[in-house]
C-alpha positions in Angstrom: 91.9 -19.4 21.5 88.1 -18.7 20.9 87.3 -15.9 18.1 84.1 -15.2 16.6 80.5 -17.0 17.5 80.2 -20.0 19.3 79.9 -23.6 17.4 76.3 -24.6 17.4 75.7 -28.3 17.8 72.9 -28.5 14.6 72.2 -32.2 15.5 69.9 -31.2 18.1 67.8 -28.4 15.9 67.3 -31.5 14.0 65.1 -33.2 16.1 62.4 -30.4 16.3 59.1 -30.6 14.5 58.2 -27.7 11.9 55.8 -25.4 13.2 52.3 -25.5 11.7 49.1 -23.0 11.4 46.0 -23.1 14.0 43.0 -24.9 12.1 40.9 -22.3 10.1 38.1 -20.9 12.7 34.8 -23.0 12.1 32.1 -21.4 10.3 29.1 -23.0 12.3 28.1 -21.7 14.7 28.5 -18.1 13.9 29.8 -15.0 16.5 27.2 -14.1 18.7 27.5 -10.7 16.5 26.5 -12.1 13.4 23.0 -13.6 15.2 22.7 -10.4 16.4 22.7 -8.8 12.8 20.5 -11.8 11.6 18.0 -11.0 13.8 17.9 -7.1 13.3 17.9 -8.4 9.0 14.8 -10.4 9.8 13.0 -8.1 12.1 13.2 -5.6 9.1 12.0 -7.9 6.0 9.3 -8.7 8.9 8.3 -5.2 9.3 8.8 -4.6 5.8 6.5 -7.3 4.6 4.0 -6.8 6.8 3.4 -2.8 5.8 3.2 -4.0 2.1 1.0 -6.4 3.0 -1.2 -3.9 5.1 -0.8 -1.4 2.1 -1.9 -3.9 -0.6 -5.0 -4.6 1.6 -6.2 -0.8 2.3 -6.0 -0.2 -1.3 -7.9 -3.5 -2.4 -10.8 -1.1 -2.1 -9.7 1.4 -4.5 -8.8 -0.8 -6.9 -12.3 -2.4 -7.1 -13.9 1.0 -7.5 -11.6 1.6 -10.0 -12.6 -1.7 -11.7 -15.8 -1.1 -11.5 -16.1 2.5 -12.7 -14.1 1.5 -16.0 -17.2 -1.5 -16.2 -19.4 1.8 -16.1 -18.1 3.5 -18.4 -18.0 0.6 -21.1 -21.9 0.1 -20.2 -22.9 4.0 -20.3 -21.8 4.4 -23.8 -24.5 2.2 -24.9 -26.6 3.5 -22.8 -29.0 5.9 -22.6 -30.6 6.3 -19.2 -28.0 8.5 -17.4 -30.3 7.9 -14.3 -29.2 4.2 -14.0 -25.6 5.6 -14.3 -26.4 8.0 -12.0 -27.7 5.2 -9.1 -24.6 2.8 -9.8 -22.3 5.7 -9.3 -23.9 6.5 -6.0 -24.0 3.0 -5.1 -20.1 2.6 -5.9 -19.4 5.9 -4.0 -21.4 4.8 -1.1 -19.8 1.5 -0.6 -16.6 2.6 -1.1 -17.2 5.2 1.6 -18.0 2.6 3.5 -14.6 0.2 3.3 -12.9 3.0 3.7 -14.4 5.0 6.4 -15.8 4.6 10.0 -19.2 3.0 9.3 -20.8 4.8 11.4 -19.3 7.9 10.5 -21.1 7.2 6.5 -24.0 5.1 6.9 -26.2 7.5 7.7 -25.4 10.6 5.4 -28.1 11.3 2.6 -28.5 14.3 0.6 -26.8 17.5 1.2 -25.0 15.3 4.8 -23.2 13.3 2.2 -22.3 15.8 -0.2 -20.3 17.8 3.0 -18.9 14.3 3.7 -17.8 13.8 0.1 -15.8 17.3 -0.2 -14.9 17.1 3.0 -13.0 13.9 2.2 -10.9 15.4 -1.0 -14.0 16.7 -2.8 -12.8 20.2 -3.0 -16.6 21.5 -3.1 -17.1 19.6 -6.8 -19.9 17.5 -5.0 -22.0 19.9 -3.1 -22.0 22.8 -5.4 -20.8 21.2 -8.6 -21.5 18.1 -11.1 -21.1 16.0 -8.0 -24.6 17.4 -7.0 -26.4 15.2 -9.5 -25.7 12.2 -7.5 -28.4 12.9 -5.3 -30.8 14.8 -7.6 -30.5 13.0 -11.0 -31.6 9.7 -9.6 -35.2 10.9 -9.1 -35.4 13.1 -12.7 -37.5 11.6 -15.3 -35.4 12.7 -18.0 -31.9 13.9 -17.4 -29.0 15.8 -18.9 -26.0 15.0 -16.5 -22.9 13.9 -17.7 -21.9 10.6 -16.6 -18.6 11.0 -17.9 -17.9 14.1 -15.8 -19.4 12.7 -12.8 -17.1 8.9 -13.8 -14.4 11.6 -13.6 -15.3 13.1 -10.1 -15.8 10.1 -8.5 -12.5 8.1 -10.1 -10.4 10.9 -8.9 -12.5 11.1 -5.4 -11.5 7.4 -5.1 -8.0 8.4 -5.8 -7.5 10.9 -2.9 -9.1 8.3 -0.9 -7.2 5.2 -1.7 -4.7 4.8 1.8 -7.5 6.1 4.3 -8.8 3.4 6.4 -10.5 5.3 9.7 
C-alpha cells in the first residue's frame, strides 16, 4: 500500500551542477543611448564655449576704452590743458566707435553728424546738447573751461551701453 508522496531517488539530483549568474554586462562599449547623450553633452559645452568665447571678444573693445580712460584720468589731474584731454577723449570715442560699429556707418561723422550718432547709440541727448558737446568745440578753444571729468564720465558710461554691440 502506497500513502503519501512518492520516494524521490536523491542520487540523481546529485549529479546536477549549481546554477550560476550571467557575467556582469561589459562597460565598453556603451548603449547606443548613452553615445547619444555624449554627443548632445558635447554639442552643448561646444556651443557654450564658443558664445563665451564670442562674448569675451566683442567686449575686448570696451575693456580697452575702459583702460584707457582710467590712464586719462591719472594724466588729467596733472594736467592742465583740458584741450589735450579733450582730443584723446575724442580719439578714444572715435575708435571705439569704430570696433564697435559698421565702419562705414562712423567713419565719416564730424561735428553735429557725430553727436546724433553718439546719442543715438545710448547718448540720451548728453552729447549733442550737453557736456558731450565739447568734444567737438573744446579742441579748437584757446583756453577752456570744460570738465574732463564730466565728459571721462559721459564717455565711460557711453562705452558701457555700448559694450555687446558689434554691427
Amino acid at each position: 500500500m502506497k500513502t503519501g508522496a512518492p520516494e524521490v531517488d536523491l542520487s540523481a539530483l546529485a549529479d546536477l551542477r549549481p546554477y550560476h549568474l550571467p557575467e556582469a554586462p561589459a562597460w565598453w562599449p556603451p548603449a547606443p543611448g548613452w553615445w547619444l547623450v555624449a554627443l548632445v553633452l558635447l554639442i552643448v559645452v561646444a556651443v557654450t564655449a564658443w558664445r563665451m568665447r564670442r562674448r569675451w571678444r566683442r567686449q575686448m573693445a570696451a575693456r580697452q576704452a575702459i583702460r584707457e580712460l582710467a590712464l586719462l584720468r591719472q594724466r588729467q589731474k596733472g594736467r592742465a590743458d583740458a584741450a589735450a584731454s579733450v582730443r584723446e577723449l575724442s580719439r578714444l570715442l572715435r575708435r571705439f566707435a569704430l570696433a564697435q560699429f559698421a565702419h562705414a556707418d562712423v567713419a565719416a561723422l564730424t561735428g553735429d553728424a557725430w553727436l546724433d550718432f553718439l546719442d543715438h547709440h545710448g547718448g540720451d541727448g548728453r552729447f549733442a546738447s550737453g557736456a558731450g558737446r565739447q568734444l567737438i568745440e573744446a579742441p579748437y578753444r584757446e583756453t577752456t573751461d570744460v570738465s574732463v571729468e564730466e565728459l571721462v564720465v559721459l564717455v565711460e558710461d557711453w562705452v558701457q551701453r555700448n559694450r555687446e554691440v558689434r554691427a
